[in-house]
C-alpha positions as CSV (number, residue, x, y, z in Angstrom):
1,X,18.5,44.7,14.9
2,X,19.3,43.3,11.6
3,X,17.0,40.0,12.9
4,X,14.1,42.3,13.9
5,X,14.0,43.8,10.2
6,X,14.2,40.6,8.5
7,X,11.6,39.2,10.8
8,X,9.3,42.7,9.6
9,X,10.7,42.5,5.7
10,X,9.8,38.3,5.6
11,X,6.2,39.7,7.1
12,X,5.5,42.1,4.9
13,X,6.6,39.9,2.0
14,X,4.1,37.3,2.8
15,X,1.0,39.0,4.8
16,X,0.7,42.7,2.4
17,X,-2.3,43.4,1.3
18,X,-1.4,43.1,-2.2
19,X,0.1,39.4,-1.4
20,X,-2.0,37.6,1.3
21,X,-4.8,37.0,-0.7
22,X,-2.3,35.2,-3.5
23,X,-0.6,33.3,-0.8
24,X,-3.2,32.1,0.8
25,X,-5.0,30.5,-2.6
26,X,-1.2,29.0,-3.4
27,X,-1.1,27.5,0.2
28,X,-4.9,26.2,-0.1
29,X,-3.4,24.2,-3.9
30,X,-0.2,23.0,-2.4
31,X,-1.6,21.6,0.6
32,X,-4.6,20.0,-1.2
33,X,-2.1,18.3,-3.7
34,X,0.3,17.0,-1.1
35,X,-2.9,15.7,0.9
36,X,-3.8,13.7,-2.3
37,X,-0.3,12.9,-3.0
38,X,0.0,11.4,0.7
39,X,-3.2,9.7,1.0
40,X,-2.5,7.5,-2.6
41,X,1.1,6.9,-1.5
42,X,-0.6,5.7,1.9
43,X,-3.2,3.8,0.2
44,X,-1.0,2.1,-2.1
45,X,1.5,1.0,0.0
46,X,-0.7,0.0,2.4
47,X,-3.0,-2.4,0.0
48,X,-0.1,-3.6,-1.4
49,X,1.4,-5.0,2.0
50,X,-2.1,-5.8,3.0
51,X,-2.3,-8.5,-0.4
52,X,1.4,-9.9,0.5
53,X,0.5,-10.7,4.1
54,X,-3.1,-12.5,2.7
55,X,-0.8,-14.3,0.5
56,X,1.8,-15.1,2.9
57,X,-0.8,-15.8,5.8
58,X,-3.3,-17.7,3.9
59,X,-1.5,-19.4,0.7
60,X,2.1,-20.4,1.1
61,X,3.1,-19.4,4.1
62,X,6.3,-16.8,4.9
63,X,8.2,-19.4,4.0
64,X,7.6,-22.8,2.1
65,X,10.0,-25.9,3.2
66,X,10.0,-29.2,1.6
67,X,9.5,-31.1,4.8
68,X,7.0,-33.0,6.8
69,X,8.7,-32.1,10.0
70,X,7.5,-29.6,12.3
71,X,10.1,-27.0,12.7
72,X,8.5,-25.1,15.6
73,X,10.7,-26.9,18.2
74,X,14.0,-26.6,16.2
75,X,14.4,-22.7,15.5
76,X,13.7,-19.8,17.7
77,X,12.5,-17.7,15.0
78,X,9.1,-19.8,13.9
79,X,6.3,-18.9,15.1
80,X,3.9,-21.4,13.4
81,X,4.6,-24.7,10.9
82,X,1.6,-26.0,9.8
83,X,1.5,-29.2,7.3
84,X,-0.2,-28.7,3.9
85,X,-1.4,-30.4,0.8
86,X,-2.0,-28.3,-2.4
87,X,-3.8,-30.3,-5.4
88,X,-5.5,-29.1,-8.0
89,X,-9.4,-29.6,-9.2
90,X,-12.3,-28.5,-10.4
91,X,-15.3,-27.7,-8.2
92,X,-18.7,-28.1,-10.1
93,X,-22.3,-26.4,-8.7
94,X,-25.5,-26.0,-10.3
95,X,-24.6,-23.0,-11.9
96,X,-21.2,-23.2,-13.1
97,X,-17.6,-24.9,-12.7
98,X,-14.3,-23.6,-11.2
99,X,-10.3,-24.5,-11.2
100,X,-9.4,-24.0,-7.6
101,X,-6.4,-25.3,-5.6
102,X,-7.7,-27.6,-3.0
103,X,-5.4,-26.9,0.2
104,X,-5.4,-29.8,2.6
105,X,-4.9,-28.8,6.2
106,X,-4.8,-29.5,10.1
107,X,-7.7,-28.1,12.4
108,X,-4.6,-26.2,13.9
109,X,-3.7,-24.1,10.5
110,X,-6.4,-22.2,11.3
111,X,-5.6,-19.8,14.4
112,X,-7.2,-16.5,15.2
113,X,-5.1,-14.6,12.7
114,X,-6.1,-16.9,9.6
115,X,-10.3,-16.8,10.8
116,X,-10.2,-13.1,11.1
117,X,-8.2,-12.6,7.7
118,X,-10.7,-15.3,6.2
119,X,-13.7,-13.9,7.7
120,X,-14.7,-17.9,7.8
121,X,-18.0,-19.0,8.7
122,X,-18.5,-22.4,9.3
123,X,-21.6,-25.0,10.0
124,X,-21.8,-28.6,11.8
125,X,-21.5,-31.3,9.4
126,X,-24.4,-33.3,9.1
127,X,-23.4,-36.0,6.7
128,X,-20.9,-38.5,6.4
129,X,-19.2,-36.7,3.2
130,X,-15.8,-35.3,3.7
131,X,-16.0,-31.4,4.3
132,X,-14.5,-28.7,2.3
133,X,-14.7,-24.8,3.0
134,X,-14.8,-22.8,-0.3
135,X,-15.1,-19.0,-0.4
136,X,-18.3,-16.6,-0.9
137,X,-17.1,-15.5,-4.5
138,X,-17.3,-19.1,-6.0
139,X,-20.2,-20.0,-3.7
140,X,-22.2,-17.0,-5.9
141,X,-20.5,-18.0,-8.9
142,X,-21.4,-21.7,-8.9
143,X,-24.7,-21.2,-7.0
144,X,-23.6,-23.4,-3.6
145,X,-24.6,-22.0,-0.1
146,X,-22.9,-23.3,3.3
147,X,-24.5,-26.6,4.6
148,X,-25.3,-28.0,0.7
149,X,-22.7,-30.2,-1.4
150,X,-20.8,-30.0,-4.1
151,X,-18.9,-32.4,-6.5
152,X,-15.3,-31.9,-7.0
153,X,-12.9,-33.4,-9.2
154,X,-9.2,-33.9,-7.9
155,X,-6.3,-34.1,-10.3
156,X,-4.1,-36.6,-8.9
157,X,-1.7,-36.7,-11.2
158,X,-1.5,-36.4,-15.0
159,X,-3.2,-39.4,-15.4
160,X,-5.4,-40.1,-12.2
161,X,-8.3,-37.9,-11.3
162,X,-11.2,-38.9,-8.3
163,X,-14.6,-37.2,-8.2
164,X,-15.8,-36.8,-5.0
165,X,-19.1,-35.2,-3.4
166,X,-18.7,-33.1,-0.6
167,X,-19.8,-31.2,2.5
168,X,-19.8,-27.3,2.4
169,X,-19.0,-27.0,5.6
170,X,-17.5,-23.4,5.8
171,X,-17.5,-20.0,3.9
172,X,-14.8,-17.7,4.1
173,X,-14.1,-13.8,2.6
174,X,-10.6,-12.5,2.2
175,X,-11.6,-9.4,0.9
176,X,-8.9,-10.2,-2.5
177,X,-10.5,-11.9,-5.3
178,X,-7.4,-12.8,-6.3
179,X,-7.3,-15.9,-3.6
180,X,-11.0,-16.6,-3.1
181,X,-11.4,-17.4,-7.0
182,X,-8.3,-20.5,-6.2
183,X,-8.4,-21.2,-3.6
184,X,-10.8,-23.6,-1.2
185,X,-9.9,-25.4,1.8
186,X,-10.4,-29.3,3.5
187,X,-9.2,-31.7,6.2
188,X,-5.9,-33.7,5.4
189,X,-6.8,-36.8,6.8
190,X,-9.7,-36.7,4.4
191,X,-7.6,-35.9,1.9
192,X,-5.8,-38.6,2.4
193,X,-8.6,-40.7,2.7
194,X,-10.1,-40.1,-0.9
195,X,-6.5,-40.5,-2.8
196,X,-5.8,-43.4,-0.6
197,X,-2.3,-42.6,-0.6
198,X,0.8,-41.1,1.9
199,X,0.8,-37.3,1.1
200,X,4.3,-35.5,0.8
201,X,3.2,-32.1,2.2
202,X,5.3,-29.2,2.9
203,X,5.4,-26.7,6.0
204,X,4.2,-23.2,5.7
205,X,6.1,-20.8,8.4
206,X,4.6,-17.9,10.0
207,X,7.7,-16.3,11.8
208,X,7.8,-14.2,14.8
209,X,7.6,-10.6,15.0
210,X,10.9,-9.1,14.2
211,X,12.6,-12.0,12.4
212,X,13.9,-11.8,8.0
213,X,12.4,-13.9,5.7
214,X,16.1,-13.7,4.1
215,X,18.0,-14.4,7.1
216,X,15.5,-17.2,8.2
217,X,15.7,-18.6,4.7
218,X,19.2,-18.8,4.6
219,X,19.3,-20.2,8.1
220,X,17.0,-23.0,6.8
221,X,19.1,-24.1,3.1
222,X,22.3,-23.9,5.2
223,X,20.7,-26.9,7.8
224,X,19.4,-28.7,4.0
225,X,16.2,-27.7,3.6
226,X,14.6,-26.9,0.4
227,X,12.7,-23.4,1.2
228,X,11.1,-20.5,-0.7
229,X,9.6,-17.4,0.2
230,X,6.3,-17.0,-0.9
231,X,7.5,-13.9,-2.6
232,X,9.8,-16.4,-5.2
233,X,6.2,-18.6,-4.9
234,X,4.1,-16.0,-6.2
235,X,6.4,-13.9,-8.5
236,X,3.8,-12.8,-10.9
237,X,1.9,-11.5,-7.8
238,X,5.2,-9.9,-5.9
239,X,6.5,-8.4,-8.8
240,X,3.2,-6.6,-10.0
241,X,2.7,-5.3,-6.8
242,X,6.5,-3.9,-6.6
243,X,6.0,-2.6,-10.1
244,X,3.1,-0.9,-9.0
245,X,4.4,0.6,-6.0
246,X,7.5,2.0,-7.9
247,X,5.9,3.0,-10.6
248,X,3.0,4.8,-8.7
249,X,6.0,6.5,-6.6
250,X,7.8,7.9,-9.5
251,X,4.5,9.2,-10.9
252,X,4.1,11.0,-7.0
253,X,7.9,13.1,-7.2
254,X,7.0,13.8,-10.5
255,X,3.6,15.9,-9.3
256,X,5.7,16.8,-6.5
257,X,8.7,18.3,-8.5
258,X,5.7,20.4,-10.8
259,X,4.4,21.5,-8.1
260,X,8.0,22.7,-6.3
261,X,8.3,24.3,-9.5
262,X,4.3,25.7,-9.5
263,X,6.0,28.2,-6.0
264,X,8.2,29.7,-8.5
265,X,5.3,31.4,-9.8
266,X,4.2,32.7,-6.9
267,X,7.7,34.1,-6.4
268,X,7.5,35.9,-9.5
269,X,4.2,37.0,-9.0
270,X,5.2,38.2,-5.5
271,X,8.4,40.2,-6.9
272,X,6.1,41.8,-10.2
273,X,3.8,43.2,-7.7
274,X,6.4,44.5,-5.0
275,X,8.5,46.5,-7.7
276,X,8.1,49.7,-6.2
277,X,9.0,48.0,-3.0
278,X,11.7,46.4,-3.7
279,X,13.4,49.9,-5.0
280,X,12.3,51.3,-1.8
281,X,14.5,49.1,-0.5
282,X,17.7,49.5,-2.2
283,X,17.0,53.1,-2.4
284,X,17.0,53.0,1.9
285,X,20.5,50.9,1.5
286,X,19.6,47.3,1.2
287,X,22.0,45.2,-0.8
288,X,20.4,42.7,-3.5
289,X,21.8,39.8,-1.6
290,X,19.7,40.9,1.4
291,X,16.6,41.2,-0.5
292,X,17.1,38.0,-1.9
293,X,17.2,35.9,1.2
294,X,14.1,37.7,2.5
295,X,12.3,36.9,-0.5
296,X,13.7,33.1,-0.4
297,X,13.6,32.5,3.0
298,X,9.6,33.9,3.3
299,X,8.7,31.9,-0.1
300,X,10.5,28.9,1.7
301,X,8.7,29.2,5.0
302,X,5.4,28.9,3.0
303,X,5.9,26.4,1.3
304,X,7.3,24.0,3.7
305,X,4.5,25.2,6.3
306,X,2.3,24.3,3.3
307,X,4.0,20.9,2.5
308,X,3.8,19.5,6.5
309,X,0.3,20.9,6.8
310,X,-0.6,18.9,3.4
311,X,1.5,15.6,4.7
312,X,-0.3,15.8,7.7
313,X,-3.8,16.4,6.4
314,X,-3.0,13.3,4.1
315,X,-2.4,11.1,6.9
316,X,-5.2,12.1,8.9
317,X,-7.5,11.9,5.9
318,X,-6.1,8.0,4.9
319,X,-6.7,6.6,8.9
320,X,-10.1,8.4,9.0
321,X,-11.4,7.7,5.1
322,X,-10.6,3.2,5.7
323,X,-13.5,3.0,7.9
324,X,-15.7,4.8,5.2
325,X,-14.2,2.3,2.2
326,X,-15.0,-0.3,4.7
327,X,-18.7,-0.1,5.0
328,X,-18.9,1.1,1.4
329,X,-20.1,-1.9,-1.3
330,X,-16.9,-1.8,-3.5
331,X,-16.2,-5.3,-4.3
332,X,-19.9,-5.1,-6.1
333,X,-18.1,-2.6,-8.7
334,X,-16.5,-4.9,-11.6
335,X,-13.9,-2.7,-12.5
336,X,-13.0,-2.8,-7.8
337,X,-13.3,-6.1,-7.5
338,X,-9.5,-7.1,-7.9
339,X,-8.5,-4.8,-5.2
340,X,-7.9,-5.6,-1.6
341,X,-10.0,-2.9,0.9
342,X,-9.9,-4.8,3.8
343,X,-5.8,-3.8,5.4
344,X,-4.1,-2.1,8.0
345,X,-2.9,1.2,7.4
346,X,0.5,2.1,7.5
347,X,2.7,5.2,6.9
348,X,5.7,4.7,4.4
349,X,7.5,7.5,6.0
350,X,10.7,7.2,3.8
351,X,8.2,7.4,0.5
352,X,6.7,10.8,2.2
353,X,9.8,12.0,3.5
354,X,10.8,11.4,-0.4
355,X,7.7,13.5,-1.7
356,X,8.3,16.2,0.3
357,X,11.9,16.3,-0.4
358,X,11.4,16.6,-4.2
359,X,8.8,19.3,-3.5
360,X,11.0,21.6,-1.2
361,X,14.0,20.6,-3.4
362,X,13.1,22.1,-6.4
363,X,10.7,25.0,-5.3
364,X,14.5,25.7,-3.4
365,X,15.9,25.7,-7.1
366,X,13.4,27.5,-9.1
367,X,12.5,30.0,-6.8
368,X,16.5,30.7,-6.4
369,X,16.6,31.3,-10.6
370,X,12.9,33.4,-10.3
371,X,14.6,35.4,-7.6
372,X,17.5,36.9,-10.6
373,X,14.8,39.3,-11.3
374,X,15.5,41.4,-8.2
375,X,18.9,42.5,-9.9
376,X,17.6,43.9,-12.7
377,X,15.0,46.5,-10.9
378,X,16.6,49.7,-11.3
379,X,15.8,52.2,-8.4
380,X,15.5,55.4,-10.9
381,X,13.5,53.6,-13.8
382,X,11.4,52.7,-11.3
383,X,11.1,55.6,-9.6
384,X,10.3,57.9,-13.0
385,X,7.9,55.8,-13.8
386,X,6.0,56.6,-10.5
């Protein structure tokens, strides 16, 4: 019996005619700003593992070891050890010059994953010059197209620097400005050939699927070699992009905890305009405790129906809105052009599960302070003044 009224009470709290229409515009806000909040959480998390594994994939490896050997055979937990050559240079066209890091590397280095993250197009050689594969952004920059040649200079050393003319053989397209600008690729052997010296390479690891950069890291000093992650490679990069993500997170459960307290509002909205009500109730025997917990448990039910229907809006909304950004010409706007569209999507459940929490959370506290009020309505003021 006592289920069956609270079930009728929590009803009438929320669906009244002087309530439903409020409800409803407070569910629309809360469910729009968690969407938002969940689709920039997505998005942000998302780009920013998207850039670590172009970094990781295309520039130093998972892990970089001071070794010319090829570690494939030796540990389980590689998946690919490819043999590279980083020097720098300067690449001249007929429009302009540009640093780059010239990365010297087998046929082999680039597999199916590394052509579809570089988006590489290549063309037959047709001269006897040593080939090189730069990307589109310096090809517009410097005014080069694929199949024409280019001069490069290659710092040796400190001292020693070649110039060398070369093929254009291949153009490629990360989608992150960050790497096409410095980065442009060629054959070792050629390499070799122009510096007319033994290189000292290093091996960049791809692991396998399931495998710790730490734990394989470790694995790898222990047995002597020299190794770094290519997050201890890149730290300027790593860190920005942790910064970023914790920052951006912080700026998310604040929102969230306004807007938890935003539903306290619509408590005390909900208990101004249910007065009469409410005295109606104690007047038929209710205790104040009861009255609470109706009022709590409906103002509860609302929000967290409104909370999972925004976190599920935002995630349908991120999977569906990549293919738009795809086809969208956003690397043409200046102030885009340093971001990375082109990644997979994935869910940081424990940064939503964080967002949400902070939102139920404190609309559980505020509303529990808001709900005080009922105390204080007296059943024969109230009734006099009807």
């Amino acid at each position: 019996m006592n289920n069956q009224l609270n079930k009728i009470l929590i009803k009438k709290i929320l669906f009244s005619k002087s309530s439903k229409t409020k409800v409803i515009r407070s569910a629309i806000l809360i469910i729009l700003v968690v969407a938002l909040l969940i689709v920039s959480t997505i998005f942000i998390n998302s780009m920013s593992l998207g850039i670590a594994t172009k970094f990781s994939l295309l520039v130093n490896g998972e892990i970089e070891v001071n070794t010319t050997d090829n570690l494939v055979e030796k540990y389980d937990f590689i998946e690919t050890s490819d043999t590279v050559y980083t020097i720098s240079s300067i690449l001249y066209g007929k429009n302009d010059t540009q640093i780059t890091a010239v990365k010297a590397v087998d046929k082999t280095f680039f597999n199916d994953n590394r052509v579809e993250s570089l988006n590489l197009e290549l063309t037959p050689n047709t001269s006897n010059l040593p080939s090189i594969i730069i990307s589109k952004k310096v090809a517009e920059k410097l005014g080069l197209n694929i199949g024409e040649k280019a001069a490069l200079i290659l710092a040796e050393d400190e001292t020693r620097i070649r110039p060398k003319l070369l093929f254009i053989e291949g153009l490629y397209n990360s989608g992150y400005k960050e790497i096409d600008m410095n980065l442009c690729f060629m054959d070792i052997n050629e390499l070799k050939n122009i510096l007319k010296s033994n290189l000292e390479g290093t091996q960049e690891i791809i692991l396998k699927e399931g495998f710790d950069i730490k734990d394989s890291l470790i694995t790898l000093n222990l047995d002597g070699y020299v190794s770094r992650a290519w997050y201890e490679i890149q730290a300027s990069v790593y860190n920005n992009l942790l910064l970023s993500t914790q920052s951006l997170l912080i700026v998310f459960i604040v929102i969230a905890l306004l807007t938890g307290y935003f539903v306290s509002s619509i408590s005390s909205d909900l208990i101004t305009k249910d007065h009469k009500t409410i005295a109606i109730n104690k007047l038929s025997g209710l205790r104040d405790s009861v009255i609470k917990r109706n009022y709590f448990v409906s103002i509860e039910l609302f929000t967290l129906v409104s909370t999972l229907t925004g976190i599920a809006l935002g995630i349908f909304i991120s999977k569906s809105f990549l293919h738009i950004l795809a086809k969208l010409p956003l690397d043409s706007i200046p102030a885009l052009s340093w971001y990375l569209f082109d990644f997979d999507i994935i869910i940081p459940y424990s940064n939503i599960f964080i967002i949400g929490f902070a939102l139920i959370f404190i609309s559980m506290l505020s509303v529990f302070f808001s709900l005080k009020r009922i105390k204080k309505i007296e059943v024969l003021d109230m009734l006099n003044h009807e």
